[in-house]
C-alpha positions as CSV (number, residue, x, y, z in Angstrom):
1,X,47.1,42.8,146.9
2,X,45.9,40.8,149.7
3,X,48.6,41.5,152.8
4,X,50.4,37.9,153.8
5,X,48.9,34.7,155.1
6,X,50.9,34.8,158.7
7,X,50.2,38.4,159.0
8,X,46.0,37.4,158.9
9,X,47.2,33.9,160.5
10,X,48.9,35.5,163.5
11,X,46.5,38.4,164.2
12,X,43.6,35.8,164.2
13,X,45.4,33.5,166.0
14,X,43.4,33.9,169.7
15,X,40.2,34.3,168.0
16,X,37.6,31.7,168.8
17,X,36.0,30.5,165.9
18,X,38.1,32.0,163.4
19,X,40.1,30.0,161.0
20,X,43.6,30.1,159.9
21,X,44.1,31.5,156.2
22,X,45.4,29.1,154.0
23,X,45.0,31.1,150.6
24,X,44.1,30.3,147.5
25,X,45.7,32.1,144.1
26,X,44.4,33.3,141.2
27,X,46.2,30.7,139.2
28,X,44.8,27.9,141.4
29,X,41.6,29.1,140.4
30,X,41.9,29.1,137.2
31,X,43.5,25.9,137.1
32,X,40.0,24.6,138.6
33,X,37.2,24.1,136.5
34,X,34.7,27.0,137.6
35,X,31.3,28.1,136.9
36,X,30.8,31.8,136.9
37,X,27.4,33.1,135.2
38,X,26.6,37.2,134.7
39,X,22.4,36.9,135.8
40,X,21.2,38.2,132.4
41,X,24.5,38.7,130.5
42,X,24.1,42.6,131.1
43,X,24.6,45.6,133.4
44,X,21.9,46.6,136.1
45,X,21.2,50.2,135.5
46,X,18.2,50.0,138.3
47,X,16.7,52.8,140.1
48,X,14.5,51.4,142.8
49,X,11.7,54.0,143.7
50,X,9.1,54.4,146.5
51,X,6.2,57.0,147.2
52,X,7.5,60.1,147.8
53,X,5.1,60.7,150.8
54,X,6.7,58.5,153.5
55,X,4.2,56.4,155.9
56,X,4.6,53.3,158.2
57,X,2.6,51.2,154.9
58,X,4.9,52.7,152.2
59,X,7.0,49.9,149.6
60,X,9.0,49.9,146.9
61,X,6.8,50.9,143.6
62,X,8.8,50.5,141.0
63,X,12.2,49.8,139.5
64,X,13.8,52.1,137.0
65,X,15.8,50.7,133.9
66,X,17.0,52.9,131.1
67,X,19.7,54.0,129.0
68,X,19.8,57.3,127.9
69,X,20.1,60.0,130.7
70,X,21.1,57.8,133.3
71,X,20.6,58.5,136.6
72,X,17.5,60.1,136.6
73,X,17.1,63.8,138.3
74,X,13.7,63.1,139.7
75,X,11.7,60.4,141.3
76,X,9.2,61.1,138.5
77,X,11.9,59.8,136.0
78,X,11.3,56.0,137.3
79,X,9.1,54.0,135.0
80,X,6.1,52.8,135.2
81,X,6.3,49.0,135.8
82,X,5.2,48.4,139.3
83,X,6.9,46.3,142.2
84,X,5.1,45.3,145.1
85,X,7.2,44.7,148.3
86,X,4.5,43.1,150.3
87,X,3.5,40.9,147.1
88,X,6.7,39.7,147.0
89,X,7.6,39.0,150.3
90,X,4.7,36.5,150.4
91,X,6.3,34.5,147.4
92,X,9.5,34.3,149.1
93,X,11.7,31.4,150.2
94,X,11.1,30.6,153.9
95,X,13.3,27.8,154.6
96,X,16.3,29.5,153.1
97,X,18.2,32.8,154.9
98,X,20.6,35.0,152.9
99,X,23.8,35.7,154.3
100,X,24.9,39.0,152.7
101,X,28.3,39.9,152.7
102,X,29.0,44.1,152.6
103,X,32.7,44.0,150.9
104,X,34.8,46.6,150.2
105,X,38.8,46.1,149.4
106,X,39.5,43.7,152.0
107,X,40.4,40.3,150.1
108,X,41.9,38.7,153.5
109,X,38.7,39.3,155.5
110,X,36.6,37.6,152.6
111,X,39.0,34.9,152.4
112,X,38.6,33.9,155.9
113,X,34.5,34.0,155.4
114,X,35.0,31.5,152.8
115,X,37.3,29.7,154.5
116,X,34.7,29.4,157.4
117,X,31.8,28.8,155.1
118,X,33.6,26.2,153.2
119,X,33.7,24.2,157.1
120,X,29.8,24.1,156.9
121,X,28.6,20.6,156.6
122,X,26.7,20.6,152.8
123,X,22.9,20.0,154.7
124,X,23.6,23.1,156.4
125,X,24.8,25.1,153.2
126,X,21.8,24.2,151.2
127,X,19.8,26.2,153.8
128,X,21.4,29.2,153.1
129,X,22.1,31.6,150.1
130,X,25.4,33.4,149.8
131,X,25.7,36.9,148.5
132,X,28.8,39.1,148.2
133,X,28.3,43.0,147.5
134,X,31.1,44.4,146.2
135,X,31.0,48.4,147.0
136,X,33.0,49.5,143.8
137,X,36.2,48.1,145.4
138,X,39.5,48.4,142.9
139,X,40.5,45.8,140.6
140,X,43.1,43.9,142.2
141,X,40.8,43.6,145.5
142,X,37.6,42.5,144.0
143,X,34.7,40.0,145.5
144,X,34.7,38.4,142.4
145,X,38.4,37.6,141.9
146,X,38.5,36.7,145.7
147,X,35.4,34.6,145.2
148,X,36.6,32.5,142.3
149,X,40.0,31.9,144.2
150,X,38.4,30.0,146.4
151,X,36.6,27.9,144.3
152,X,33.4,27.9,146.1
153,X,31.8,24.4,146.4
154,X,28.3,26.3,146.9
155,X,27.0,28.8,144.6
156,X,28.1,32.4,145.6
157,X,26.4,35.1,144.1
158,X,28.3,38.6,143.6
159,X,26.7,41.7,143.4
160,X,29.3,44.1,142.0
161,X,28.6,48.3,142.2
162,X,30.0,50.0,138.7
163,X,32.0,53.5,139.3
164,X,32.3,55.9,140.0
165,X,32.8,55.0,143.0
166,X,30.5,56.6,146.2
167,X,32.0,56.9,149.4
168,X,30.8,55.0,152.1
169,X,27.8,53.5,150.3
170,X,27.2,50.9,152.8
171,X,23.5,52.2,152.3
172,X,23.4,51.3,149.0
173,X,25.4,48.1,149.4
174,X,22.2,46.7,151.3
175,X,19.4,48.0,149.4
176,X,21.0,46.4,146.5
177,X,21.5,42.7,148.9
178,X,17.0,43.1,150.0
179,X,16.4,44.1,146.2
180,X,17.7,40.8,145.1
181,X,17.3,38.7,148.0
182,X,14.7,36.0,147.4
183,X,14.6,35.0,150.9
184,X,11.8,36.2,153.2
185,X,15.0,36.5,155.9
186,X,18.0,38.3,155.0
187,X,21.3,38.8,157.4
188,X,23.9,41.9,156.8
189,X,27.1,41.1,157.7
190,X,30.4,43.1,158.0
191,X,33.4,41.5,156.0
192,X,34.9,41.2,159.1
193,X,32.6,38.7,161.0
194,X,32.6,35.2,161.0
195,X,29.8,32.9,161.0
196,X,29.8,29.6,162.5
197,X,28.1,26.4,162.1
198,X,27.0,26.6,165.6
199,X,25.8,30.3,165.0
200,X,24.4,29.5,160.9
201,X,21.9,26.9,162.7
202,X,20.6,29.7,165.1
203,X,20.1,31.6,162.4
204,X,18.1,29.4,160.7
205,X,15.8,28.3,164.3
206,X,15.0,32.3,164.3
207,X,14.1,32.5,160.8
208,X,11.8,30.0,161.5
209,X,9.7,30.8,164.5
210,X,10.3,34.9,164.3
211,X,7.4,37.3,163.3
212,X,8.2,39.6,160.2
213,X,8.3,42.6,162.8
214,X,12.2,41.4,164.7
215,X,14.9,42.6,164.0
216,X,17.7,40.2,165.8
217,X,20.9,41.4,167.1
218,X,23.4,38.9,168.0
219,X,26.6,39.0,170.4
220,X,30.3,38.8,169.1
221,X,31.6,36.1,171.5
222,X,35.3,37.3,171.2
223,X,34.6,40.8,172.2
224,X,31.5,40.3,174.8
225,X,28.8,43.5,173.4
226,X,25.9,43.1,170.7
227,X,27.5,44.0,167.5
228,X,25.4,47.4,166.3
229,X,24.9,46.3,162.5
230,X,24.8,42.7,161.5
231,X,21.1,42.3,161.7
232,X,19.3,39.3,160.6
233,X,15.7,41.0,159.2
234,X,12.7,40.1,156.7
235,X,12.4,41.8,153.8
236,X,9.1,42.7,154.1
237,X,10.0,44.3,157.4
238,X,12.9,45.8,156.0
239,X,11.3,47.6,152.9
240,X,8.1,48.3,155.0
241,X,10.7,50.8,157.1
242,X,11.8,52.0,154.1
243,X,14.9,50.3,154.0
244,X,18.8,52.2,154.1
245,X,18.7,55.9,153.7
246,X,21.0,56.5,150.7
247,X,21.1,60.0,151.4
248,X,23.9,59.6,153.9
249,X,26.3,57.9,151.1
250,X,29.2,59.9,150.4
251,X,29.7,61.0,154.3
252,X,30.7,58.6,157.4
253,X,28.3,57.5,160.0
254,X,24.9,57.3,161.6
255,X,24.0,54.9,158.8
256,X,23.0,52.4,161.3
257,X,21.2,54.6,163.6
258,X,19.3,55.8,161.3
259,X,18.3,52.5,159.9
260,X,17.5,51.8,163.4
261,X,15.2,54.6,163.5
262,X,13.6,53.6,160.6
263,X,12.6,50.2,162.1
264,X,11.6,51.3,165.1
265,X,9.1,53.9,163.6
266,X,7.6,51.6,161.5
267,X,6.5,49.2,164.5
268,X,10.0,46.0,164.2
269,X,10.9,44.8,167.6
270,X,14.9,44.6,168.0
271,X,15.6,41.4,170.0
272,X,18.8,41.2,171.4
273,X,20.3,37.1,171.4
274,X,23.5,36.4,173.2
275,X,23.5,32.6,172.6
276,X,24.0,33.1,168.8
277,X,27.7,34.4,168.6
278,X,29.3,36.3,166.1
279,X,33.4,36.1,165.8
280,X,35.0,39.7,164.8
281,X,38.1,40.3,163.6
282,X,39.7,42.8,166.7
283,X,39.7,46.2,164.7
284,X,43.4,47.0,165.1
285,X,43.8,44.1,162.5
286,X,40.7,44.8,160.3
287,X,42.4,48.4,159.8
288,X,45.4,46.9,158.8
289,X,43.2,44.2,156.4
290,X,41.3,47.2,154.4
291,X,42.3,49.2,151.8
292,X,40.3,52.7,151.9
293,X,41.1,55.8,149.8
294,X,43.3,58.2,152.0
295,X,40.4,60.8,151.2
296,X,37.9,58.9,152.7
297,X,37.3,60.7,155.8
298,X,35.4,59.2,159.0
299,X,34.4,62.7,159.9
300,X,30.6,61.9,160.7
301,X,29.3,65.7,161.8
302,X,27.2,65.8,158.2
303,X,25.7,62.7,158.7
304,X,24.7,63.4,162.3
305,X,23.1,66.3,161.5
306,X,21.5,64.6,158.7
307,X,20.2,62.2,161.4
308,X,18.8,64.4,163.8
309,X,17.1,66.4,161.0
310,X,15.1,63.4,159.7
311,X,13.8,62.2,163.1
312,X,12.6,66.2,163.5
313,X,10.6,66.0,160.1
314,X,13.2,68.8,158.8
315,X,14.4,66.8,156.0
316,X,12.4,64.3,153.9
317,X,13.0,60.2,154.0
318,X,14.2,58.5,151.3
319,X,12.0,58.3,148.0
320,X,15.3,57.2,145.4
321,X,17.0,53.9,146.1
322,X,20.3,52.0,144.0
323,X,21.9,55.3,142.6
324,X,23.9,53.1,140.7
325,X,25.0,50.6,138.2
326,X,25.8,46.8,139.0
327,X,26.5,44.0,137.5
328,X,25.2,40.3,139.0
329,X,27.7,37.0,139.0
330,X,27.5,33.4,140.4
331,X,30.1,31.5,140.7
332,X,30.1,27.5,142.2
333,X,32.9,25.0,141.4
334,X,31.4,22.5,139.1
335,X,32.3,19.3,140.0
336,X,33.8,17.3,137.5
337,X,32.1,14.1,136.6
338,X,34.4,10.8,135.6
């Protein structure tokens, strides 16, 4: 379970921007008449495919769904029907940015996002879409349970990865968030960063004069540096690169800098803003906030190597992309009428 309101209350207590945890419980939900859809009524058993012969032009071909002898050994195992990313980035939303949520057990931290979202004045909200992706956490520390506590006023989609579980899958986590985004602009955030109003609206003034090619980094106001992986990005940009490397799941590290890489070689400009501020929760709190596995080791020497290896052509880019099951939920309070 979820450690104590004052003990998130007081560690957040000289954070600008951050708000006090006042939170909800199961029961409360429940008591609250709530609207929480599976997208489809089934499991996602996707495999999301590209070329095998990497370039600057490469996308996303196809998407794999099948039962029997799931996952697939081979990229050849992928089925036929074919998924354009440049296609579909044309027919996506332009007024409307996702904010995507990478969550793994820590219910406090995603209590205090909601918390914070739940300020936004409802013009604001309708310019957004709100996703959750749930890395495999445990049952008693899932998105979804955390999500439907708060009894979200705005529809929150939850993106929820099936076990068995895969150690740092951060990779996947966002490959699944672009896969289903239907935004052309897409923003990654940490479960421990808080998004403002203030901030959500220059967002939004990016999204809207921005070329597909930026990348935008943004400041953390409470700790005074560019934080290294909350990007806000467009999916055609994103997918163009070739999107996150799930190669370095399982190991600690480098994910960012290789996504980084990625970008860079495929021609996005990183532009650096320090008048849209990010709030972080200080890590010495966060730790104390998450829940890993005691074998989950932050030793990152495999996935440096890894790193270094791709950039020198030694070892090929991705080709294999969602190496898992999911299952999709959205969940809004519905609003009784009299």
């Amino acid at each position: 379970t979820a450690l104590p309101d004052s003990d998130f209350a007081e560690g957040l207590g000289g954070l600008s921007g951050a708000l006090p945890i006042a939170m909800a419980t199961v029961a409360e939900a429940q008591a609250e008449t709530l609207q929480s859809t599976a997208d489809g009524g089934k499991e996602h058993r996707g495999h999301l495919c590209i070329s095998p012969r990497w370039s600057h032009q490469h996308t996303p071909r196809n998407v794999q769904e099948q039962g029997g002898g799931w996952p697939p050994r081979t990229v050849a195992a992928c089925s036929a029907r074919k998924v354009n990313a440049a296609a579909a980035a044309s027919a996506c939303e332009q007024r409307i940015v996702t904010l995507g949520v990478l969550y793994y057990n820590s219910p406090a931290l995603l209590h205090n996002i909601m918390r914070g979202w739940a300020t936004w004045p409802e013009s604001l909200a309708q310019q957004f879409h709100f996703t959750v992706v749930d890395d495999c956490s445990t049952s008693e520390h899932s998105a979804l349970s955390v999500v439907r506590a708060n009894k979200p006023m705005y529809p929150i989609r939850v993106l929820t990865i099936q076990p068995p579980k895969i150690a740092w899958n951060d990779v996947g986590a966002l490959n699944l968030l672009m896969h289903t985004a239907t935004t052309c602009w897409a923003m990654r955030l940490d479960a421990d960063v808080v998004v403002t109003p203030q901030a959500a609206r220059g967002l939004l003034g990016l999204a809207e004069r921005s070329d597909i090619d930026s990348v935008h980094m943004f400041n953390r106001e409470n700790i005074g540096s560019v934080h290294p992986a909350n990007w806000l990005f467009h999916r055609q940009a994103y997918w163009r690169a070739g999107g996150s490397d799930e190669d370095f799941a399982g190991s600690y590290g480098y994910v960012d800098a290789q996504l980084g890489w990625m970008l860079s070689q495929s021609g996005a400009k990183f532009r650096r803003h320090r008048d849209v501020n990010l709030t972080q929760v200080p890590s010495q709190l966060q730790r104390r906030l998450q829940h890993y596995p005691a074998n989950f080791s932050k030793d990152s020497t495999h996935n440096l190597e890894l790193h270094l290896r791709k950039q020198k052509g030694l070892a090929p880019l991705p080709t294999l992309y969602l190496r898992f099951r999911w299952h999709a939920n959205t969940v809004t309070k519905r609003v009784r009428r009299p």
